[in-house]
C-alpha positions as CSV (number, residue, x, y, z in Angstrom):
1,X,-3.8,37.3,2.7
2,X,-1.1,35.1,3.4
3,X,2.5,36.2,4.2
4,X,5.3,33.8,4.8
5,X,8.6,34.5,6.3
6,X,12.1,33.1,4.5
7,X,15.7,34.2,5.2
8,X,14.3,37.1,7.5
9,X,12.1,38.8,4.4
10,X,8.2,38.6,4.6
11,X,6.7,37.7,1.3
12,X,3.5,38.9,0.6
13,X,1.3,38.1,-2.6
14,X,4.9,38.9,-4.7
15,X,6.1,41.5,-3.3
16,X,9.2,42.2,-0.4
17,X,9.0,43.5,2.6
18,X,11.4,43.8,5.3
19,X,10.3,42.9,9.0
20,X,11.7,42.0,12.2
21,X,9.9,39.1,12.9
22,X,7.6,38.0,10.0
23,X,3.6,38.0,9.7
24,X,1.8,34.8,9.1
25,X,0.6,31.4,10.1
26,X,2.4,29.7,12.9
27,X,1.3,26.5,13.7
28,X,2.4,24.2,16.4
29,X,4.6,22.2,14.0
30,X,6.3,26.2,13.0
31,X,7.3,26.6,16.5
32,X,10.7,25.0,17.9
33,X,9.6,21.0,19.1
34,X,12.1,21.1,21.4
35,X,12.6,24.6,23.2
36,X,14.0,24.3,26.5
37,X,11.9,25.1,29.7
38,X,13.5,27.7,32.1
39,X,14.4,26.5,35.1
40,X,11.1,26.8,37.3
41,X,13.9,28.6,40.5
42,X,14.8,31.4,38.1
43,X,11.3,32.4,37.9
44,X,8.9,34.3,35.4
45,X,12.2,37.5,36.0
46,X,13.9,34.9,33.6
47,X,11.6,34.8,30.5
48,X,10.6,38.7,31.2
49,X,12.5,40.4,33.2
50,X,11.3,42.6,36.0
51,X,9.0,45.1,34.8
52,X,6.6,44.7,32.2
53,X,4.4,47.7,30.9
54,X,0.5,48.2,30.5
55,X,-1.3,50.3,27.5
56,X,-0.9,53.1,29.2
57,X,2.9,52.8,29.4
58,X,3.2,52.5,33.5
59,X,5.6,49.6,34.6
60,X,3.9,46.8,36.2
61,X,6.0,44.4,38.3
62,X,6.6,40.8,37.0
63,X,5.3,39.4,40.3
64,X,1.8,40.5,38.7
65,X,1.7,37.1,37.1
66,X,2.6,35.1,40.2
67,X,-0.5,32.0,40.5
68,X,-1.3,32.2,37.0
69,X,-1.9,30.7,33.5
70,X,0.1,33.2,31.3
71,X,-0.3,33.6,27.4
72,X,2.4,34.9,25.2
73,X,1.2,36.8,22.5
74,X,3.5,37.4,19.7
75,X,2.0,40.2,17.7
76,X,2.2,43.3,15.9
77,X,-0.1,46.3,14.4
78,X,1.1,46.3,11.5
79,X,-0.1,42.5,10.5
80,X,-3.6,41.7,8.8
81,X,-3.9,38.3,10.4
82,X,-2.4,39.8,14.1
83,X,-5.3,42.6,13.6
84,X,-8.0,39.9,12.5
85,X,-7.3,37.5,15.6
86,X,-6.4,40.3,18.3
87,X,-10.0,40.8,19.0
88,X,-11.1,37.5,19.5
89,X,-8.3,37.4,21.9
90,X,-9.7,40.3,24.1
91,X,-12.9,39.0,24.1
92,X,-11.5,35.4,25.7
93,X,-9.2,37.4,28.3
94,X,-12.2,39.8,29.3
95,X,-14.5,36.8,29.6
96,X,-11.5,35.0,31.7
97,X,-11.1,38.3,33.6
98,X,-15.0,38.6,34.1
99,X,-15.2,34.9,35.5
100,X,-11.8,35.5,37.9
101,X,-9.5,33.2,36.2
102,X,-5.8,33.4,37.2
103,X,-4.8,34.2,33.4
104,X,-2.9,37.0,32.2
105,X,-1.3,38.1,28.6
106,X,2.6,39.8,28.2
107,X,2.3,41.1,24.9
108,X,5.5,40.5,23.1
109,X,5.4,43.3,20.2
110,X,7.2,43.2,16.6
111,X,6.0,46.8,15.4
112,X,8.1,49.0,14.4
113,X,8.3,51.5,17.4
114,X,6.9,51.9,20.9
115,X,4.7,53.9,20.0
116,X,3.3,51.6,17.7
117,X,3.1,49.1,20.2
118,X,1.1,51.8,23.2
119,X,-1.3,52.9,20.1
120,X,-1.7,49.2,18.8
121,X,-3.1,48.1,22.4
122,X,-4.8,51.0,23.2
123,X,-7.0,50.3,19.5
124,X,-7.6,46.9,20.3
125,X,-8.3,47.4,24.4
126,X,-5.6,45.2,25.0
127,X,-5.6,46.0,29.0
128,X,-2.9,43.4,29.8
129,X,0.7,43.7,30.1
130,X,3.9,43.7,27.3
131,X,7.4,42.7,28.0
132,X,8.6,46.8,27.4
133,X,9.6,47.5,23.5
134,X,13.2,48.5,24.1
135,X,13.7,45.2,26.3
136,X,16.0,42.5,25.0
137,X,13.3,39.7,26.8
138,X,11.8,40.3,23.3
139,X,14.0,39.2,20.9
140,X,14.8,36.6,23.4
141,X,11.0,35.4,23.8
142,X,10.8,34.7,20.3
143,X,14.2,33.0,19.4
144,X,13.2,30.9,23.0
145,X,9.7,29.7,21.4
146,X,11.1,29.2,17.8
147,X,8.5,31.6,16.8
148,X,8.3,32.0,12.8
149,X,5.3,34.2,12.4
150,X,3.1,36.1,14.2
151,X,0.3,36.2,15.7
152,X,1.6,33.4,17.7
153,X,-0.3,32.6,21.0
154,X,2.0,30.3,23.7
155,X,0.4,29.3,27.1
156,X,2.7,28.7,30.3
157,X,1.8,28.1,34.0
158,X,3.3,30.2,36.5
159,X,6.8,28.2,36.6
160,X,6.9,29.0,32.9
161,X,6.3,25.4,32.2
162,X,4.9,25.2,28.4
163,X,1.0,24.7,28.6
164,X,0.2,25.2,25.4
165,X,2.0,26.1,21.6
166,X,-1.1,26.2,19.8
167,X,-3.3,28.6,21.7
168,X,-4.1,30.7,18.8
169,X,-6.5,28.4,16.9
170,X,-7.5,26.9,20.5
171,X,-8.8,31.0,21.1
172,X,-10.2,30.8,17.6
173,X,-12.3,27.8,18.1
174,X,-13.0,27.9,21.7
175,X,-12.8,31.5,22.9
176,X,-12.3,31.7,26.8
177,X,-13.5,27.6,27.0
178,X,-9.5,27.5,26.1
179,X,-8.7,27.9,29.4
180,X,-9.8,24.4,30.4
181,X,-8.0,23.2,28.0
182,X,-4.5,24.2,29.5
């Protein structure tokens, strides 16, 4: 199923629907060329703010990333393709985990409530972190990236230098090998 985002409305095999930030294919090409770095002094506080959350809804401090590749992963229960690649996606971060790789994920969630978002990670076993739903980082995030549909998988280092804008079909062909990749 195929769903394509124009003027804010995703389409989906005819019909309407409203959303907040789309469901579909993002490619590398989708995603803004030419998006700005933040400045490497304000830190990883400048793309998430503070506190991030887990599944369990405890705040986590941003300094949890310090040292580490970080993936962005725009997402949302609510979308077929987000629910198809989601578990691949945990099985590369618990492999990473396994083999002590500094990576981490921040969730950065488009459903429709936080609720949605806490059940939607608790389904999948997401056990890594979200930028908090009623945070403004969100919208933020996804203007920042140019992301126009999700699932959408971005890779930074830990001075939130841009790794990687195509990590979603680097997951889907190479699993946790992605890592070397970044």
């Amino acid at each position: 199923m195929h769903i394509y985002l124009r003027n804010g409305i995703a389409l989906a095999c005819g019909f309407a629907v409203l959303t907040l930030a789309g469901c579909g294919m993002a490619s590398e090409e989708s995603l803004a060329a030419n998006a700005e770095e933040y400045d490497a002094a304000q830190g990883l506080e400048s793309l998430f703010g503070t506190q991030l959350t887990n599944a369990e809804g405890a705040e986590v401090d941003v300094a949890a990333l310090d040292g580490k590749k970080i993936g962005i992963y725009f997402s949302a229960q609510w979308c077929p393709p987000c629910r198809t690649f989601t578990p691949l996606l945990v099985d590369a971060y618990n492999e990473l985990r396994a083999s002590d790789k500094p990576f981490e994920i921040v969730f950065v969630s488009s459903d429709r409530s936080a609720d949605a978002m806490l059940e939607y990670m608790r389904e999948y076993n997401m056990d890594w972190l979200a930028v908090p739903f009623d945070a403004e980082e969100r919208g933020a995030l996804s203007q920042h990236y140019g992301v126009r549909g999700i699932p959408t998988f971005i890779v930074i280092d830990a001075d939130g230098q841009t790794l990687s804008r195509d990590g979603r079909n680097q997951i889907t062909r190479h699993g946790a090998d992605a890592f070397e990749r970044w």
